[in-house]
C-alpha positions as CSV (number, residue, x, y, z in Angstrom):
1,X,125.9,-3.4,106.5
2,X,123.5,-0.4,105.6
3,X,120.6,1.0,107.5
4,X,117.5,2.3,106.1
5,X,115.6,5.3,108.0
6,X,112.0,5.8,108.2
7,X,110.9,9.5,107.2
8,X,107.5,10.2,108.5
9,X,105.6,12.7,106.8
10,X,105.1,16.1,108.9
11,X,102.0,16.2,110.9
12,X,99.3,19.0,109.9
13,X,98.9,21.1,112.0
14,X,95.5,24.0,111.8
15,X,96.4,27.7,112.0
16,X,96.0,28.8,115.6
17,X,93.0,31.0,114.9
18,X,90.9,28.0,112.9
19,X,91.9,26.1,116.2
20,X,90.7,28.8,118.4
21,X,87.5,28.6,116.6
22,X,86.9,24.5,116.3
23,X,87.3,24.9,120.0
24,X,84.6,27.3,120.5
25,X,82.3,24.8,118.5
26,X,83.3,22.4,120.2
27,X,82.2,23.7,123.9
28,X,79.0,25.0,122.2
29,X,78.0,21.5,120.9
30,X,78.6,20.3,124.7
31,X,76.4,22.9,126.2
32,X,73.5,22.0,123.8
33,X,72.3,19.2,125.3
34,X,71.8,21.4,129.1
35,X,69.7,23.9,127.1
36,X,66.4,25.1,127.2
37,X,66.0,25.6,123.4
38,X,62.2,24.5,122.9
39,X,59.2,26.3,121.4
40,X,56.8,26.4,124.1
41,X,53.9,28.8,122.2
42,X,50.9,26.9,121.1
43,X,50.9,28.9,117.7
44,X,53.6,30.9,117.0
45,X,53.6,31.1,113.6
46,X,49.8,33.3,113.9
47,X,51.8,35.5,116.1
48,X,54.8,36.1,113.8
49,X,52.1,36.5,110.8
50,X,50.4,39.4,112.8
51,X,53.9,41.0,113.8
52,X,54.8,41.0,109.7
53,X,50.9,42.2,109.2
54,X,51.7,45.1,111.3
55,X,54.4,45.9,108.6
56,X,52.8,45.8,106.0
57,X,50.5,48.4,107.5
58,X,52.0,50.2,110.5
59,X,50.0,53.1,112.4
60,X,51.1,55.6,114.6
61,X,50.0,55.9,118.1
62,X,49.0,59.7,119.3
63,X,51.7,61.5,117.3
64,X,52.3,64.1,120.4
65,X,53.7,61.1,122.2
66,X,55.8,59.5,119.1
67,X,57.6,62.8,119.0
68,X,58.0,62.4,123.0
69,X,59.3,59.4,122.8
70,X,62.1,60.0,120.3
71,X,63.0,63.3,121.5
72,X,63.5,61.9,124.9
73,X,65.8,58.7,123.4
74,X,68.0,60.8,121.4
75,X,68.2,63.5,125.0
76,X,69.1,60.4,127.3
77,X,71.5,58.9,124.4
78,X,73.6,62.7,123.8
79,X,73.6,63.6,127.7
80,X,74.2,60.2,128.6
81,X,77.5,59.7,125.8
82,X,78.5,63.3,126.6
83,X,79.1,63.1,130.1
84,X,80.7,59.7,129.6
85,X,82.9,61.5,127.4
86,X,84.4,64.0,129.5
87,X,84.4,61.3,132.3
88,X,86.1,58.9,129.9
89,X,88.5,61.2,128.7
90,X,90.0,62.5,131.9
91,X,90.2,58.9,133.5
92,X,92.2,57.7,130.3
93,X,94.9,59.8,130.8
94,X,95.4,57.7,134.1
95,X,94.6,54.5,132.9
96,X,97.5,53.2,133.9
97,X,96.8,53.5,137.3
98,X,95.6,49.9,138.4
99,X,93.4,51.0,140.8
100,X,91.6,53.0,137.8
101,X,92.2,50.6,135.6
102,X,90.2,47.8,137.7
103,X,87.2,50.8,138.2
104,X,86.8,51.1,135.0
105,X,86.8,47.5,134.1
106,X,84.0,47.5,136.6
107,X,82.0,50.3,135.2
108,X,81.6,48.5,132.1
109,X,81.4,45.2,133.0
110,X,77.5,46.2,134.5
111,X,75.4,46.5,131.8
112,X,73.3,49.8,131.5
113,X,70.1,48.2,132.3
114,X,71.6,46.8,135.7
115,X,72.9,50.3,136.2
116,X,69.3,51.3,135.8
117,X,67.8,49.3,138.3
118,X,70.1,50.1,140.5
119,X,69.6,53.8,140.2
120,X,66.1,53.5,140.2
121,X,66.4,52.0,144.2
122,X,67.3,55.3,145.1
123,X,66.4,58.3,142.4
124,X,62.9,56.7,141.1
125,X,61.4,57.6,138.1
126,X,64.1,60.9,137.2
127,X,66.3,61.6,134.1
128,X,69.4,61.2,136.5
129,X,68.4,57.6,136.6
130,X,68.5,57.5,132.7
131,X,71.2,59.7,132.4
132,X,73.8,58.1,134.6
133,X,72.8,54.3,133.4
134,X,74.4,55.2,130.2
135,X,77.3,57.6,131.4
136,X,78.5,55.0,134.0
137,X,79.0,52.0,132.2
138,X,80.1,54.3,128.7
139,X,82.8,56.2,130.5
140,X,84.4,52.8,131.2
141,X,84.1,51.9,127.8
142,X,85.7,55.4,126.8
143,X,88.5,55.1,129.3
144,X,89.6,51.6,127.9
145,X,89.4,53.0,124.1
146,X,90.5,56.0,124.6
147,X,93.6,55.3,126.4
148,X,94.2,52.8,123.7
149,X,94.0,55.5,121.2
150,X,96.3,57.9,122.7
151,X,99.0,54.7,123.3
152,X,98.8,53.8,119.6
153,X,99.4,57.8,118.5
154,X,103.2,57.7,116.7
155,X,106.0,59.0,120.1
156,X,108.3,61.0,117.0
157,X,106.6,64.6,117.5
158,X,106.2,64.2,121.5
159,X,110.1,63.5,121.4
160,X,110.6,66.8,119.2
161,X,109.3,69.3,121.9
162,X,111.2,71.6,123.3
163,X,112.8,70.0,127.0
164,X,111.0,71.0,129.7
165,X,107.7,70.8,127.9
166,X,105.2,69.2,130.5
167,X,102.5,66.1,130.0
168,X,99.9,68.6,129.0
169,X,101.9,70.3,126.5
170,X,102.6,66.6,125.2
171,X,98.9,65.9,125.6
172,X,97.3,68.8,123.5
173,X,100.1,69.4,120.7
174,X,101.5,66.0,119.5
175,X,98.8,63.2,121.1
176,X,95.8,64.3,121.0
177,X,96.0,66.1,117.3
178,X,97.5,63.1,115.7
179,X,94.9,60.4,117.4
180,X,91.6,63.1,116.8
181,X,90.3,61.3,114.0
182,X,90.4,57.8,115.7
183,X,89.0,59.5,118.9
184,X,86.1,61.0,117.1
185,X,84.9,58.1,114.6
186,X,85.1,55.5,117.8
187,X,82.8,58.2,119.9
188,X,80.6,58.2,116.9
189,X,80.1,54.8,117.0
190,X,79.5,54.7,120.6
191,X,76.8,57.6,120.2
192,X,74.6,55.1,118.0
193,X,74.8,52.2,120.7
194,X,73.9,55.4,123.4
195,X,70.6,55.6,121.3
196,X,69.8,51.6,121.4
197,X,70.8,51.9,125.4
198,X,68.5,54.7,125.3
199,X,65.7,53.0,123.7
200,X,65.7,50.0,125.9
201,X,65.8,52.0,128.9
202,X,62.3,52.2,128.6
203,X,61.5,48.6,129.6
204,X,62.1,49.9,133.1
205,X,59.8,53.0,133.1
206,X,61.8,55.8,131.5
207,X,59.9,57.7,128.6
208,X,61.6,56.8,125.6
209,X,60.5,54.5,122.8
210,X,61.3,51.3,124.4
211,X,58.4,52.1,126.9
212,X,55.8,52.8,123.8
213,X,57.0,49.3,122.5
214,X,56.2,47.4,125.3
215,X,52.9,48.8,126.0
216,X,52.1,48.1,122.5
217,X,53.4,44.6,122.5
218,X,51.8,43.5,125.6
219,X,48.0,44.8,123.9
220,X,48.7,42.9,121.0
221,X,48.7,46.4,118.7
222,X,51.2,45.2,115.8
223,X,50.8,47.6,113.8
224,X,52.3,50.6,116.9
225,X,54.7,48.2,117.4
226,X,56.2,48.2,113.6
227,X,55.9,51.6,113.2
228,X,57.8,52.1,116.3
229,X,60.4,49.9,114.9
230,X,60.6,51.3,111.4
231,X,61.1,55.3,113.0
232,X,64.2,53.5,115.4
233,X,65.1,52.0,112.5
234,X,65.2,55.5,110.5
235,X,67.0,57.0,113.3
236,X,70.1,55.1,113.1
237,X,69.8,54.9,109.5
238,X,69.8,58.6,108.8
239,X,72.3,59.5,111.4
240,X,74.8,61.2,109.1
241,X,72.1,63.0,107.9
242,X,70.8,64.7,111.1
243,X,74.1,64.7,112.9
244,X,76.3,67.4,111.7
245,X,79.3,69.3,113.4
246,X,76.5,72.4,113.6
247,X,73.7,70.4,115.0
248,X,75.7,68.3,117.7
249,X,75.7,71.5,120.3
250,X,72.0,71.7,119.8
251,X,71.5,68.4,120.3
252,X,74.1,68.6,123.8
253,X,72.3,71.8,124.4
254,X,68.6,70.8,123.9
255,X,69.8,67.1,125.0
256,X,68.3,68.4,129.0
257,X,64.9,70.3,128.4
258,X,63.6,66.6,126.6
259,X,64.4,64.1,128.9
260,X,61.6,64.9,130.9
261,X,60.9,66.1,134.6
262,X,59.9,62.7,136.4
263,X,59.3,62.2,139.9
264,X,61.1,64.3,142.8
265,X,64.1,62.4,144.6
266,X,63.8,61.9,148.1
267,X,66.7,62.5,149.5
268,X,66.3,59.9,152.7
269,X,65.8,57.0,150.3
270,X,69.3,57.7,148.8
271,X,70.3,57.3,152.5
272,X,68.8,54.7,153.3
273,X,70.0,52.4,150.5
274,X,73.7,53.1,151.2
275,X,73.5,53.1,154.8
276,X,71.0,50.1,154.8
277,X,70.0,48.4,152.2
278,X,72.9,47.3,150.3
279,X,74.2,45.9,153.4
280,X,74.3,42.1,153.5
281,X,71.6,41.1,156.2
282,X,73.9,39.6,158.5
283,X,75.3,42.8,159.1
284,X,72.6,44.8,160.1
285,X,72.2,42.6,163.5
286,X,73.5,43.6,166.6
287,X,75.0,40.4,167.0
288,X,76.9,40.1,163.4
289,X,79.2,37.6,162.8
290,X,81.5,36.6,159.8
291,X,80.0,33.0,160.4
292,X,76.3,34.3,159.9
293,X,78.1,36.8,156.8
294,X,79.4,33.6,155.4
295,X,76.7,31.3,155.5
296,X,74.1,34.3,154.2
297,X,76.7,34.6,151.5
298,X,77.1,31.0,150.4
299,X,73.3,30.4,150.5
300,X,73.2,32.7,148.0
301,X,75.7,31.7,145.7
302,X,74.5,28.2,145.9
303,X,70.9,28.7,145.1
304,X,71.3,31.3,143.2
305,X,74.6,32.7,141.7
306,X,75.3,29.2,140.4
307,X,72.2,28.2,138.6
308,X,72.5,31.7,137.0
309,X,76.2,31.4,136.1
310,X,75.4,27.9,134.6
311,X,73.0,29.2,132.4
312,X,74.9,32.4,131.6
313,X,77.5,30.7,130.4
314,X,75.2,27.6,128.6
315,X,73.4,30.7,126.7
316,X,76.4,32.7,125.8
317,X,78.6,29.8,124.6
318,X,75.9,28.9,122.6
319,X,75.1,32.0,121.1
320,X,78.7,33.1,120.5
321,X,79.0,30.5,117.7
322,X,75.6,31.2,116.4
323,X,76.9,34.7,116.5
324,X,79.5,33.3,113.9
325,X,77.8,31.7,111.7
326,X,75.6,34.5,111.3
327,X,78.4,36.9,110.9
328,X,80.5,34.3,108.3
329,X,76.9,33.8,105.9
330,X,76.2,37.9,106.0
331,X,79.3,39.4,105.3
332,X,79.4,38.7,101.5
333,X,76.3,40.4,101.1
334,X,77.9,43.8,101.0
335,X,81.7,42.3,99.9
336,X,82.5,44.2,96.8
337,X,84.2,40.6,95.3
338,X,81.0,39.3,95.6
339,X,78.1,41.5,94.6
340,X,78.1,44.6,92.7
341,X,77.0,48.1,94.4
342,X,73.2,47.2,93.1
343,X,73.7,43.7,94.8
344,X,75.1,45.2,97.8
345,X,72.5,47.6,98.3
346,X,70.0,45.3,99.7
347,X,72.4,43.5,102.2
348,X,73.0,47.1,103.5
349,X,69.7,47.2,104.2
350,X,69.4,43.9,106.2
351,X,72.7,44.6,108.2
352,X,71.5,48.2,109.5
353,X,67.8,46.9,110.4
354,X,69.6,43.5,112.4
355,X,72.3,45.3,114.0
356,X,70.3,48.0,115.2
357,X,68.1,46.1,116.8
358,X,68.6,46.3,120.5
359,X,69.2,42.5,121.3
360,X,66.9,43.5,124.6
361,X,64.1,44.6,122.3
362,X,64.6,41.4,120.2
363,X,64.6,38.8,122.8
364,X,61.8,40.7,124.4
365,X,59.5,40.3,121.2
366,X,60.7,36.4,120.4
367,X,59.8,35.0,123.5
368,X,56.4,36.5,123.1
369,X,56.3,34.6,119.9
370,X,58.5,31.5,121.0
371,X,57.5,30.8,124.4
372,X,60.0,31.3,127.2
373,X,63.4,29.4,127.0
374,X,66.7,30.3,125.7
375,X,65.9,29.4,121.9
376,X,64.9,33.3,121.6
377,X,67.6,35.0,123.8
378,X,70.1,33.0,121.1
379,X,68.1,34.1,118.0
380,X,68.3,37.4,119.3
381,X,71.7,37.4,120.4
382,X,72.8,36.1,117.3
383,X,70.9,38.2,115.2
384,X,72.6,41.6,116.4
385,X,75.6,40.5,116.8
386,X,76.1,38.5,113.8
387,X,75.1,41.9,111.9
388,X,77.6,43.9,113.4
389,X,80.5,41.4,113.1
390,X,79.1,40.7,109.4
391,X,79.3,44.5,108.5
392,X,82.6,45.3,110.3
393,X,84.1,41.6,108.2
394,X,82.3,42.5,105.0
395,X,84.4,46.2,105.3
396,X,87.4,44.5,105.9
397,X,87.2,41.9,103.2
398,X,86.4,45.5,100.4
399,X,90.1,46.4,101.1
400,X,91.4,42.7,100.6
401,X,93.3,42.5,96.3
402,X,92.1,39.3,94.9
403,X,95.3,37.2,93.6
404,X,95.5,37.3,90.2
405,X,94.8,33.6,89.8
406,X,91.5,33.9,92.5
407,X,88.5,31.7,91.2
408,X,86.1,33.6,89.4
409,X,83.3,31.6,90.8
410,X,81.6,33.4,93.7
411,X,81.2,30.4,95.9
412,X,85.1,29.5,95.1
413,X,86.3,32.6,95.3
414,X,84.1,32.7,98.9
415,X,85.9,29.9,100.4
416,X,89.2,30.2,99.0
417,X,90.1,33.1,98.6
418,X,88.1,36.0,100.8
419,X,86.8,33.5,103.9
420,X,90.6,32.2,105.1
421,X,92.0,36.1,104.5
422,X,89.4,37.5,106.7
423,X,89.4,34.9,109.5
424,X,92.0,36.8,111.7
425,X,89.9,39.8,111.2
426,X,86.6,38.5,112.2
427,X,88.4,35.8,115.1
428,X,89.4,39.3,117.0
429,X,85.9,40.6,116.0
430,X,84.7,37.8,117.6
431,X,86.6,37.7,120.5
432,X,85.9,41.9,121.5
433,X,82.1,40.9,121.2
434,X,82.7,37.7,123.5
435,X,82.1,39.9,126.5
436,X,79.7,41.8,125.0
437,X,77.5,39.0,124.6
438,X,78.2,37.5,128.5
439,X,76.8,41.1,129.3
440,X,73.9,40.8,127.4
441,X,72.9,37.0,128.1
442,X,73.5,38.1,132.2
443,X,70.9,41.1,131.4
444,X,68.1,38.8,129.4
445,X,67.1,37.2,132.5
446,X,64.7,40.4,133.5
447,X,62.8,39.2,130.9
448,X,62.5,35.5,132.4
449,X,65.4,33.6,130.9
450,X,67.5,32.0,133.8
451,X,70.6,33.8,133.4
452,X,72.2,35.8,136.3
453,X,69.6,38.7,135.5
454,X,66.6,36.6,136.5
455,X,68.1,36.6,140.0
456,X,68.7,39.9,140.2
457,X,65.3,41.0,139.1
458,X,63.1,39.0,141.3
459,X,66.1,39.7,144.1
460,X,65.0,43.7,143.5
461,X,61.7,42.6,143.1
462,X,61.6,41.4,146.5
463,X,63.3,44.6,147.6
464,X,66.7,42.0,148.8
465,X,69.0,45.0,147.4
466,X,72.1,43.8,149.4
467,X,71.2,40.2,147.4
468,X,71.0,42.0,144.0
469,X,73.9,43.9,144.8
470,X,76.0,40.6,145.1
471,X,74.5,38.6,142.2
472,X,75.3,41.9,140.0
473,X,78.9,41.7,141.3
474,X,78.9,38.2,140.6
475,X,77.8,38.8,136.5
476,X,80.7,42.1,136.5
477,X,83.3,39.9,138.0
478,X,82.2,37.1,135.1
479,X,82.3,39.8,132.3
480,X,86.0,40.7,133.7
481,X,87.3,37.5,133.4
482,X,85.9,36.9,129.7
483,X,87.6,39.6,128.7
484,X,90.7,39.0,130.1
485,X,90.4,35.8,128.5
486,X,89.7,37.0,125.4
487,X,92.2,39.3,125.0
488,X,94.9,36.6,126.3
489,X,93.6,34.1,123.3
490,X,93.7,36.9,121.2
491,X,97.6,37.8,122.3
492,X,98.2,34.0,121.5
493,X,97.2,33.7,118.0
């Protein structure tokens, strides 16, 4: 008697980072339907017309103040990054503290802006307010990368030194030589987002450019407004140019005398808001309780930490995979299998202008043409971030060797050939920017969107500090958790 067995064909099953990715679609597509993604301007297509107008034929405001302006963004950006530096630096050698570690998580899980405001409670109107907004949140940043840096340098030469040669021995003559380069090309990239954080830091009041923008804006003078945009976008641009070994100490050394005098700080406010304000209400009673504490705390997060979590996450979800698609359409345009160096020239061009574009400054100037609702906060999310993620895919797909048998067809050789061997690379780019983008969607609700932000605004608008203390704790504490998520799917595939 014989028997007969069945084979069954293997099951498929996708790569884990294409699964990683369908999932993310996936949870966008069910958060579409709970957006806000309308065009509420009567005629926004008049507006956008007069915005291009204005490029075609920008003018300059009083010159005096142009030159103002820009000095004072590039001062804030180079003392702002330079102190974050050294602060950076010396908390990355103990990183591996958890206490530090968990501070520094902190630090630069508040976005610059929030940093701002708060600041501006207590030192008004003055450069520190500027100053420390960016150093706060960067020296996080730098104590993270940094400490990543110096993990990665190769152990051989420490292992060589003579016994008895101490951790700074170790630190100046085998670590820090070897990882240099890495150190400095990572701090030069963080000097160019210093000048965007700069820039936007005049939507609360600080003199630079971002302050010119939105007065012009809000009068309706295009023209100010493009020619703004076109010497921000020269700025970044022609940074190689300007920055040199031999100009940075002028620019440290001059970075002080241009960031203007402001108001005085009064000392008592500073005070006050420590000793006072930030303290939950309940708590300032004589007859404080953890009951009342409690219930002050849970009105709170029901009426307003949840709505503003909801759409957080809504906004972010959906503008992550916008973010992609973006990134996945742009990076041929300067791919060297693609286009030749003529053809790539004027995708360049594109990628520079949309990624360095504060996404702020973007979202500000859509939902003037767009109406209010989250259709422009993902437009402008999308835009910036799609840039960035295009440029740093398209450089990674230049130093990919075509197979010998790759299609010669560009659309072929596209999908079959550079797309699947530059997924990993732009999944992890993906995945860094995840948390970048929860940061930014949280800060997009000063300018009316519902995210977390819109709380804290009207929150400090209604001079509730111990409230926008919380909700701002609330947004840091969903920033952390993204990117421990991240990096966890990111460890998986």
């Amino acid at each position: 008697m014989s028997s007969t067995k069945t084979l069954s064909a293997p099951r498929y099953r996708w790569p884990g980072g294409v699964r990683t990715g369908l999932w993310f679609v996936l949870v966008a597509l069910i958060c579409l339907p709970f957006a806000d993604l309308e065009v509420s301007s009567l005629d926004p297509w008049t507006d956008l017309g007069r915005l291009l107008q204005g490029f075609i034929s920008p003018s300059l405001m009083d010159s005096t103040l142009v030159v103002e302006a820009l000095l004072a963004t590039l001062a804030f950006a180079f003392a702002g990054v330079a102190l974050a530096v050294v602060c950076g630096f010396l908390l990355s050698l103990a990183f591996h503290n958890t206490f530090v570690r968990a501070t520094c998580a902190l630090m630069r899980s508040i976005h610059e802006l929030f940093w701002a405001l708060i600041f501006l409670q207590f030192f008004g109107l003055h450069p520190l307010t500027g100053l420390l907004a960016i150093a706060v949140p960067y020296a996080g940043v730098f104590a993270r990368m940094y400490a990543e840096i110096l993990d990665q340098a190769p152990k051989q030469p420490t292992d060589a030194l003579p016994a008895g040669s101490g951790f700074l021995s170790a630190l100046l003559f085998t670590r820090l030589p070897q990882a240099w380069p890495h150190l400095v090309s990572y701090t030069s990239y963080r000097l160019e987002c210093g000048i965007r954080s700069s820039a936007i830091l005049g939507f609360v009041g600080l003199p630079t450019l971002g302050y010119y923008l939105e007065s012009s804006f809000s009068q309706g003078y295009y023209p100010e407004v493009a020619a703004l945009m076109i010497l921000f976008y020269l700025l970044i641009a022609t940074k190689k140019f300007w920055l040199r070994r031999w100009t940075l100490p002028l620019f440290l050394l001059g970075a002080p005398f241009f960031m203007g005098s402001g108001m005085p700080i009064i000392w008592g406010n500073v005070g006050r808001f420590f000793s006072q304000d930030i303290i939950p209400a309940p708590l300032r009673s004589d007859d404080a309780t953890l009951h009342s504490l409690g219930e002050w705390a849970g009105t709170i997060f029901i009426d307003q930490a949840l709505p503003g979590i909801w759409n957080t996450l809504l906004l972010s979800q959906i503008a992550l995979v916008v973010t992609g698609l973006c990134a996945l359409l742009l990076f041929p345009l300067i791919s060297r299998h693609c286009f030749g160096p003529a053809g790539r020239f004027p995708g360049h061009i594109l990628l520079v202008v949309a990624r360095s574009t504060p996404e702020y400054l973007l979202a500000y100037i859509l939902l003037q043409l767009l109406g209010p609702s989250m259709l422009p906060a993902v437009i402008a999310l999308a835009i910036h971030n799609g840039a960035l993620i295009g440029y740093l895919t398209g450089r990674n797909s230049n130093e990919i060797q075509l197979r010998a048998d790759a299609p010669g067809r560009r659309v072929d050789r596209y999908f079959y050939e550079l797309l699947p061997r530059s997924y990993p690379a732009f999944l992890s780019f993906m995945l860094y920017r995840w948390e970048v983008i929860m940061r930014e969607t949280a800060i997009l609700g000063i300018l009316g969107i519902q995210t977390i932000g819109f709380y804290v605004d009207s929150a400090i608008q209604e001079i509730r500090f111990d409230v926008a203390l919380l909700l701002i704790l609330i947004a840091a504490m969903m920033n952390i958790l993204v990117d421990l998520l991240s990096r966890r799917i990111q460890q998986r595939f």
